[in-house]
C-alpha positions as CSV (number, residue, x, y, z in Angstrom):
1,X,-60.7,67.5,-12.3
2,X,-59.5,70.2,-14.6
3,X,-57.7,67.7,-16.7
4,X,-60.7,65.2,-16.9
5,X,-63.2,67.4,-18.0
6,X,-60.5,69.0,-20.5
7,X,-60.4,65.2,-21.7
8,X,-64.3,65.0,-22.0
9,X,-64.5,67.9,-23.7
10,X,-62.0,67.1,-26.0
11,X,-63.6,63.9,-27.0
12,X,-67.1,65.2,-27.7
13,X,-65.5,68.0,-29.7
14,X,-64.2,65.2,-32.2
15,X,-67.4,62.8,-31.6
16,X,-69.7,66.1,-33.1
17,X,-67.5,67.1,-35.8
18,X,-66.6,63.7,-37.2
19,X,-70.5,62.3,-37.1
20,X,-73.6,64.4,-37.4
21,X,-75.2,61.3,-37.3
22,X,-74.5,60.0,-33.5
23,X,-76.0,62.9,-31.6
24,X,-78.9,61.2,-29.5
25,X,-80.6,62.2,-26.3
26,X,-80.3,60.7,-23.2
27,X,-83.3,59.8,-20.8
28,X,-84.8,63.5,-21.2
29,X,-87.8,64.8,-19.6
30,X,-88.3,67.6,-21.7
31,X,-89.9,71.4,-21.4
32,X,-91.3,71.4,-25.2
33,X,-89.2,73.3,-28.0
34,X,-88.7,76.2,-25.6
35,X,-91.0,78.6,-25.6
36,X,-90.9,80.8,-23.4
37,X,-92.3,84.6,-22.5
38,X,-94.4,86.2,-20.0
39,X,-98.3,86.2,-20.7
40,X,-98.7,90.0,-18.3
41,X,-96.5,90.8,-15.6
42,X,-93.7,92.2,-18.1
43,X,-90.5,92.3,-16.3
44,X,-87.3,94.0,-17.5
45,X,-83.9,92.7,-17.1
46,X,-81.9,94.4,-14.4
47,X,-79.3,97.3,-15.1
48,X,-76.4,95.2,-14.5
49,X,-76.9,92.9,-17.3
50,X,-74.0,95.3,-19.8
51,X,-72.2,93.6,-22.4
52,X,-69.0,92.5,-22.0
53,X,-65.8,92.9,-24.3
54,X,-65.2,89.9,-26.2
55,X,-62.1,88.6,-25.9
56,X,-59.5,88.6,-29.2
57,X,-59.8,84.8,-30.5
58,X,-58.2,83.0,-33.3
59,X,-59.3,80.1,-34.6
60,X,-58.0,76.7,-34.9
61,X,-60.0,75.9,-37.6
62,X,-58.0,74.6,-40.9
63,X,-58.1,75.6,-44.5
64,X,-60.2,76.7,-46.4
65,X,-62.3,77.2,-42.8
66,X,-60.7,80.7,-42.4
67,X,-62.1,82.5,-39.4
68,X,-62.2,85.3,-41.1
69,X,-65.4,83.9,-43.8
70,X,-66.9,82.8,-41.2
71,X,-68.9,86.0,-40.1
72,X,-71.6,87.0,-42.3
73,X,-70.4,90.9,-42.1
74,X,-67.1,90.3,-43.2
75,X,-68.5,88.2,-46.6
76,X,-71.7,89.7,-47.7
77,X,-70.9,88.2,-51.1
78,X,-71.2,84.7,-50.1
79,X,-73.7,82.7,-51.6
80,X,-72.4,79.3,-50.1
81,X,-75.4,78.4,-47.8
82,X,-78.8,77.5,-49.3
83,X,-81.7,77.7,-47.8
84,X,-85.2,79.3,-48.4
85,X,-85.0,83.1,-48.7
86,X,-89.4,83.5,-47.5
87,X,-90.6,86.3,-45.6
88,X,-91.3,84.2,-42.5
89,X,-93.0,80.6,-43.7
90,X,-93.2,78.5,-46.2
91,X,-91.2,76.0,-47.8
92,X,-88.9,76.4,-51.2
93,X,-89.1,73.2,-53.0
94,X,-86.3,73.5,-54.7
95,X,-84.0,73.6,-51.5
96,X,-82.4,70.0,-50.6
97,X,-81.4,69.2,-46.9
98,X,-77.3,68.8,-47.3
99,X,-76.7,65.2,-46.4
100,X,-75.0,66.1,-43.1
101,X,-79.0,66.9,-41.7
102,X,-80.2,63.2,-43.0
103,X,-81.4,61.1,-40.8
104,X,-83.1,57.5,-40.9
105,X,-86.6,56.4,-40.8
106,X,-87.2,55.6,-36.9
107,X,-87.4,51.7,-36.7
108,X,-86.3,48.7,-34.5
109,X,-86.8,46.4,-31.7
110,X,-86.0,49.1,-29.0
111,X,-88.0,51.7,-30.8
112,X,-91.1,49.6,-30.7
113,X,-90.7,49.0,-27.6
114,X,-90.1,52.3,-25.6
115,X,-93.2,53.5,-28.0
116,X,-95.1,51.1,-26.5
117,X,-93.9,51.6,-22.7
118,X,-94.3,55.5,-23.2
119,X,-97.9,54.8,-24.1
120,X,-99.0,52.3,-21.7
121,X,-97.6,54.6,-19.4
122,X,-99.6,57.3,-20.7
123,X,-96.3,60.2,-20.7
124,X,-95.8,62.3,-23.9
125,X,-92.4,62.8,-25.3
126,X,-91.0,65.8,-27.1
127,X,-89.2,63.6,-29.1
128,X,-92.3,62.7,-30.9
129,X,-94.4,66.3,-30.3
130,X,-91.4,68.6,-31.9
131,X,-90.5,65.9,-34.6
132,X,-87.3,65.5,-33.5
133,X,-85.0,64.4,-36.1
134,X,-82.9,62.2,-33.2
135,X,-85.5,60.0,-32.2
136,X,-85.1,56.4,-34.1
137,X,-81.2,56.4,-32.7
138,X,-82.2,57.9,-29.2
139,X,-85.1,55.6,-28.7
140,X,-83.0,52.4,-30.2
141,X,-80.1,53.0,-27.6
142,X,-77.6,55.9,-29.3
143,X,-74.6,55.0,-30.9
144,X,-73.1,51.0,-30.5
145,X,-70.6,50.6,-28.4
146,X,-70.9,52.6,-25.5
147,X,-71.2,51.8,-22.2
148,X,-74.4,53.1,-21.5
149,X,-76.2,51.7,-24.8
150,X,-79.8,51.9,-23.4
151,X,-82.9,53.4,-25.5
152,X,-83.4,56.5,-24.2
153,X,-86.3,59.3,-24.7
154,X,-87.7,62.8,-23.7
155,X,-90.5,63.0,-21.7
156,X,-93.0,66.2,-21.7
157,X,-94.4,67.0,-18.3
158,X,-97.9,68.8,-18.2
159,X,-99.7,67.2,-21.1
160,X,-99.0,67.5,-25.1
161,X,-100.9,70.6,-25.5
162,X,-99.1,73.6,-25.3
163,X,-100.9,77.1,-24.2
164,X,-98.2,79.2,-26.7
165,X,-97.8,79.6,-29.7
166,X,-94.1,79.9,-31.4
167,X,-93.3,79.7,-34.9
168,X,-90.8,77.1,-34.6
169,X,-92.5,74.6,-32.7
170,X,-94.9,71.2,-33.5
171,X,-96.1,70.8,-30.5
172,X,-99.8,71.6,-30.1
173,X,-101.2,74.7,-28.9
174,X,-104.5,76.0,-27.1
175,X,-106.0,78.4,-24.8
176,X,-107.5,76.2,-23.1
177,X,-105.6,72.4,-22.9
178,X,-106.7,69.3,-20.5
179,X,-105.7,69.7,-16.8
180,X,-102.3,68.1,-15.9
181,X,-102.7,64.3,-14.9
182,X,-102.3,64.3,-10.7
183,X,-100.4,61.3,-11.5
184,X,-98.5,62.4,-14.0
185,X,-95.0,63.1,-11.9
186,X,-95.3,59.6,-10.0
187,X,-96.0,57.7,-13.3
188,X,-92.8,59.8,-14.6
189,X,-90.4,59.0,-12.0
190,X,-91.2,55.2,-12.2
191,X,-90.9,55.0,-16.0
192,X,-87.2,56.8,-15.4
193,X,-86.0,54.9,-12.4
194,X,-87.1,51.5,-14.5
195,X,-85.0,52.4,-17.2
196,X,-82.0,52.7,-14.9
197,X,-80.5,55.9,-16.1
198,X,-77.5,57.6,-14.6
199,X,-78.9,61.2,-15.8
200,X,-82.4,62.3,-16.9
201,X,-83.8,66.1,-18.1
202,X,-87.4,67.2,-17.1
203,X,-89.0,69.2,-19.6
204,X,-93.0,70.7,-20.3
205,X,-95.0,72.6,-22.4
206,X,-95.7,75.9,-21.7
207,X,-98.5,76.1,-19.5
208,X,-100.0,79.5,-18.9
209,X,-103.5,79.2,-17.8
210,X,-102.0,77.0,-14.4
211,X,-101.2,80.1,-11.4
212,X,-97.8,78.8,-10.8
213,X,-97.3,78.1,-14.5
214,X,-96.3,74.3,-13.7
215,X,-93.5,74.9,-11.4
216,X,-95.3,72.9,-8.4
217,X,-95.7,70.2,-11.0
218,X,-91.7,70.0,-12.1
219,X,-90.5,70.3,-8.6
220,X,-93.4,67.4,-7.4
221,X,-91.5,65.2,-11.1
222,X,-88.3,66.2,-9.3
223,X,-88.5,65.1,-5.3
224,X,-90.2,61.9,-6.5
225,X,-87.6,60.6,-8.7
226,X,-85.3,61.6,-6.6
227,X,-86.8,59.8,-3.5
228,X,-87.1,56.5,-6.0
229,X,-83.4,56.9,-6.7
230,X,-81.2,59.5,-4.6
231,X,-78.5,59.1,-6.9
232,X,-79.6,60.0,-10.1
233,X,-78.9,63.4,-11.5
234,X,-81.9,65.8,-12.7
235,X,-81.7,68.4,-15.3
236,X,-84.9,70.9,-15.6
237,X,-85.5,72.6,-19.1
238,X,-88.3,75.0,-18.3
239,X,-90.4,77.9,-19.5
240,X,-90.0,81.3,-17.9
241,X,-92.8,81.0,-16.0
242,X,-94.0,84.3,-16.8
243,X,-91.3,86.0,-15.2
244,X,-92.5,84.5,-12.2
245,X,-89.6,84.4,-9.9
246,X,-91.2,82.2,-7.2
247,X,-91.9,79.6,-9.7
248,X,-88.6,79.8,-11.0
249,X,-87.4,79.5,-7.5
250,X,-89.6,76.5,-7.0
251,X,-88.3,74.3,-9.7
252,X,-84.6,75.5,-8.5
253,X,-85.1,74.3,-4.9
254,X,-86.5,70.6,-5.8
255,X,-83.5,68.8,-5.7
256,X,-82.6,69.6,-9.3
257,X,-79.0,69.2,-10.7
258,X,-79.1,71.3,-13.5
259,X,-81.1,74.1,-14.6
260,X,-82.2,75.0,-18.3
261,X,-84.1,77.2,-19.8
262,X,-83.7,78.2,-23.7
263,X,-83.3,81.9,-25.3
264,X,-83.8,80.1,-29.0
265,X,-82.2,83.1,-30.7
266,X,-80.5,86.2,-31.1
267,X,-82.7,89.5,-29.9
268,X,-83.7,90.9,-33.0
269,X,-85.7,87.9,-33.7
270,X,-88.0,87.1,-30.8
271,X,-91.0,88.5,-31.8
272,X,-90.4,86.6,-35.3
273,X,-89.8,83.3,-33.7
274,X,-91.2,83.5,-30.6
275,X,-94.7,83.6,-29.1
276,X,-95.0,87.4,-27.9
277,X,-95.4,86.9,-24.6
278,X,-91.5,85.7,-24.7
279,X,-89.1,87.7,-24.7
280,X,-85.6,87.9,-24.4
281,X,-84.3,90.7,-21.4
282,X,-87.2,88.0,-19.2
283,X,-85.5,84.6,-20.3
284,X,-82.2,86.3,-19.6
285,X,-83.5,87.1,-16.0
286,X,-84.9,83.6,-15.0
287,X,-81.4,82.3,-16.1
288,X,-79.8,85.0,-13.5
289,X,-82.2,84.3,-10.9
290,X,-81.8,80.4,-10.9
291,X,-78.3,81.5,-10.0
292,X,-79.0,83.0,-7.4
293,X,-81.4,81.1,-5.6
294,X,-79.6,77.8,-5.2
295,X,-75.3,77.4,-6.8
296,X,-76.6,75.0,-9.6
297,X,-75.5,74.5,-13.4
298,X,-77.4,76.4,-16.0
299,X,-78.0,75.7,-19.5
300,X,-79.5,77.6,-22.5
301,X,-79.7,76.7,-26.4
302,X,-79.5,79.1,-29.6
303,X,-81.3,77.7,-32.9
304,X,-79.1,78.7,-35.9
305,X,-80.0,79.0,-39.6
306,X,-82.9,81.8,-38.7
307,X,-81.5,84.8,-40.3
308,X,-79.4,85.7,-37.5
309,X,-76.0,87.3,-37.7
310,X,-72.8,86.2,-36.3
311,X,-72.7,89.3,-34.4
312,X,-76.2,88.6,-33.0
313,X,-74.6,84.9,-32.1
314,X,-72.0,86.5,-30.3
315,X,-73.5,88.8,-28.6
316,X,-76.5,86.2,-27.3
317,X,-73.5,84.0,-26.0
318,X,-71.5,87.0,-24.4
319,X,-75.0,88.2,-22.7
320,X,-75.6,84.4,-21.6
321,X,-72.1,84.4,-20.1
322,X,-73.0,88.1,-18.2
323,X,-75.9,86.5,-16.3
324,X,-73.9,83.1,-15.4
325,X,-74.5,80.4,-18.0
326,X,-72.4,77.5,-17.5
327,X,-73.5,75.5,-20.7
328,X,-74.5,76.0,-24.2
329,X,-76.0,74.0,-26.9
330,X,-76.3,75.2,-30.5
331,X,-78.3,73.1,-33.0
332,X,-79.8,73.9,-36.8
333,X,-83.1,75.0,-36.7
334,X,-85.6,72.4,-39.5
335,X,-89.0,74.1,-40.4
336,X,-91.4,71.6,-39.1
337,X,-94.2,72.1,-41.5
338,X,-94.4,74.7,-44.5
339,X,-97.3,77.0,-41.9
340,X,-93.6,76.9,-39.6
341,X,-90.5,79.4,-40.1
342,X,-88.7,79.4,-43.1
343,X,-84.8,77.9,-43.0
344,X,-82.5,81.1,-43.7
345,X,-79.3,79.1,-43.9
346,X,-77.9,75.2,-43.4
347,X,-75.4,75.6,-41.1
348,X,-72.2,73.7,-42.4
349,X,-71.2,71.3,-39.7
350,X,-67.5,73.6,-40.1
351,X,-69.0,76.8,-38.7
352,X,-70.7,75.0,-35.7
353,X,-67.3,73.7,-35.1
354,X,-66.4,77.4,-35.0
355,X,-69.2,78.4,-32.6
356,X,-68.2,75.5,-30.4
357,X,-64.4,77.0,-29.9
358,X,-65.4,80.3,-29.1
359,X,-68.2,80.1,-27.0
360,X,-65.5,77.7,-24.7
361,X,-62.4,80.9,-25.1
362,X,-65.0,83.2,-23.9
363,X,-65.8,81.2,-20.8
364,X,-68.8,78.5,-21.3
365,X,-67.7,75.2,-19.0
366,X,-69.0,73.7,-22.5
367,X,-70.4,74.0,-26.0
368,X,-72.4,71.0,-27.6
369,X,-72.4,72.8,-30.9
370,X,-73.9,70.7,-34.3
371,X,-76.2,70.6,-37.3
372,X,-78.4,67.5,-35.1
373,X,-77.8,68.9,-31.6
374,X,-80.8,69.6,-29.7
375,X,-81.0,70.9,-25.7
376,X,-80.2,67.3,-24.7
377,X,-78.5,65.0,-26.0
378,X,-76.5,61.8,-25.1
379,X,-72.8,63.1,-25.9
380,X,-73.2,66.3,-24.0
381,X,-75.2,65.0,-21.2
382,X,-72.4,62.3,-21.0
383,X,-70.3,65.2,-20.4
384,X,-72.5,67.5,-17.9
385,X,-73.3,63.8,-15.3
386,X,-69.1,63.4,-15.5
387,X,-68.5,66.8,-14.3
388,X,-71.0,66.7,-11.8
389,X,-69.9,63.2,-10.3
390,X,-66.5,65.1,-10.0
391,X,-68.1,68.0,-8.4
392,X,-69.7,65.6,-5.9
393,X,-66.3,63.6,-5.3
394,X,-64.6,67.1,-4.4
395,X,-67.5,68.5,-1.6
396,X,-67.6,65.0,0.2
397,X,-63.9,64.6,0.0
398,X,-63.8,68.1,1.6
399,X,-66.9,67.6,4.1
400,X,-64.3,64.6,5.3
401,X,-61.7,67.3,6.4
């Protein structure tokens, strides 16, 4: 097992640094952009959550990639990354996307036609809600010549309408949005179990104003499908509930494979970049509690090109690692509109490269780490449904004895 994954991660390592242009999602069910925070019952993270000591790493990195001008600290001088230099928003004209971030206009065959089985079906999609930069090559079947080479997109449980409000999100917002459609997880399920996907991640909006903040609603998504088809493999990117640790626990106990909820950045910049009812200590406790409520994978994803320092990065990934994190994703965060975030820095596709290696020497099962990579995607969820299958192969082969 040890020596397949090591293969898998291997070739995903090469597929993300040799094409910026091939990361795609896989069917994807999605939770939003992330936002997450508590609306009134605060809770803190518990005492146990110290840092750890990172460990010494060198990098493998070549010439003139030097690990040493990588960190921020250690080069105040360098100018080498544009970007827009705003308080918070706005948009400087005269900053170009570096060609690694361009993507096609969204067209084709395939693309028409999941558009118009998404809307007959009457199911939202991230993909189209946080402008995702992915979605012509998701939605037109990823990259050609794989195996799997089926139009896939993300779906967004609980409506379109989002009752937060975080500065580096599209989707709508409102106090008060629509009620969730009662058929909503049944029409879901159908849609994914017709597309006949191996691997599929459940996301929603943030939803507030609903007592269990959605949770019944995921966990309702997640026993259907997998009733529909017992075989497929379930990946749950969620709010934090509130802090609610019975909701948390609800989504955790459906059936799920894979647990996910997003931190977005380093601690100094919550309040800057998320809506103020998220904060960081809580998102770090509903990652430690799905833990240890049921033995599942977790997942979390960092934004970069916020301001952030690569101290900040590290210690985000080192306090990820402390409450159990199996699986990190690291993508460049794009201002949406100019009323959005300013970009701080385009992330050279090198230093992602970086962030990829060290997050995996410090003990993450793996890093999906790239200008385009978003919480799911069709390389890395490639990677998480093989280790799973292997995980699977191992209990029944041991249930046998």
């Amino acid at each position: 097992m040890a020596s397949t994954l090591a293969a898998l991660s291997s070739t995903y390592s090469q597929f993300i640094s040799s094409s910026v242009h091939s990361f795609s999602h896989r069917v994807t069910l999605s939770n939003g952009t992330g936002k997450d925070g508590d609306r009134c019952n605060r809770l803190v993270i518990v005492s146990e959550l110290s840092h750890v000591d990172a460990p010494s790493y060198n990098s493998n990195l070549v010439p003139p990639f030097d690990s040493s001008t990588l960190f921020e600290s250690k080069n105040k001088a360098n100018k080498s990354y544009p970007g827009g230099m705003g308080p918070h928003t706005g948009r400087d004209m005269t900053i170009k996307k570096p060609n690694w971030l361009r993507q096609k206009a969204p067209l084709g065959e395939r693309y028409m036609e999941l558009k118009e089985s998404l809307s007959a079906l009457k199911l939202n999609t991230v993909c189209e809600e946080a402008q995702c930069p992915n979605i012509g090559e998701c939605w037109n079947g990823g990259v050609a010549g794989e195996d799997n080479h089926i139009g896939t997109a993300t779906i967004m449980l609980l409506g379109d309408t989002c009752t937060r409000g975080c500065r580096f999100c599209a989707v709508k917002t409102s106090r008060n949005p629509a009620p969730p459609d009662p058929m909503e997880p049944e029409n879901t399920a159908r849609a994914i179990a017709s597309w006949g996907v191996g691997y599929v991640v459940l996301t929603s909006v943030d939803r507030d104003d609903l007592p269990d903040g959605g949770s019944g609603h995921f966990a309702l998504t997640v026993k259907t499908l997998k009733e529909l088809k017992p075989g497929i493999l379930v990946e749950c990117l969620t709010s934090d509930f509130r802090g609610d640790l019975e909701a948390v626990a609800t989504v955790v106990q459906s059936g799920l494979d894979v647990f996910a909820h997003n931190i977005e950045t380093v601690k100094r910049l919550q309040r800057i970049v998320r809506d103020p009812r998220a904060r960081y200590d809580q998102s770090l406790l509903v990652l430690k509690h799905a833990k240890e409520v049921e033995s599942v994978v977790s997942k979390s994803s960092i934004m970069l090109g916020l301001g952030e320092s690569d101290e900040e990065i590290k210690e985000t990934m080192e306090d990820l690692r402390v409450v159990g994190v199996d699986i990190l994703t690291l993508g460049q965060y794009l201002q949406p509109t100019p009323l959005h975030l300013t970009v701080k820095e385009y992330v050279t596709p090198q230093k992602f490269q970086f962030w990829k290696e060290y997050g995996e020497s410090i003990g993450f099962r793996y890093v999906a780490s790239g200008p385009l990579v978003r919480s799911s995607y069709r390389a890395g969820e490639f990677y998480i449904e093989s280790m799973l299958h292997e995980q699977r192969k191992l209990v029944n082969a041991s249930s046998r004895h």
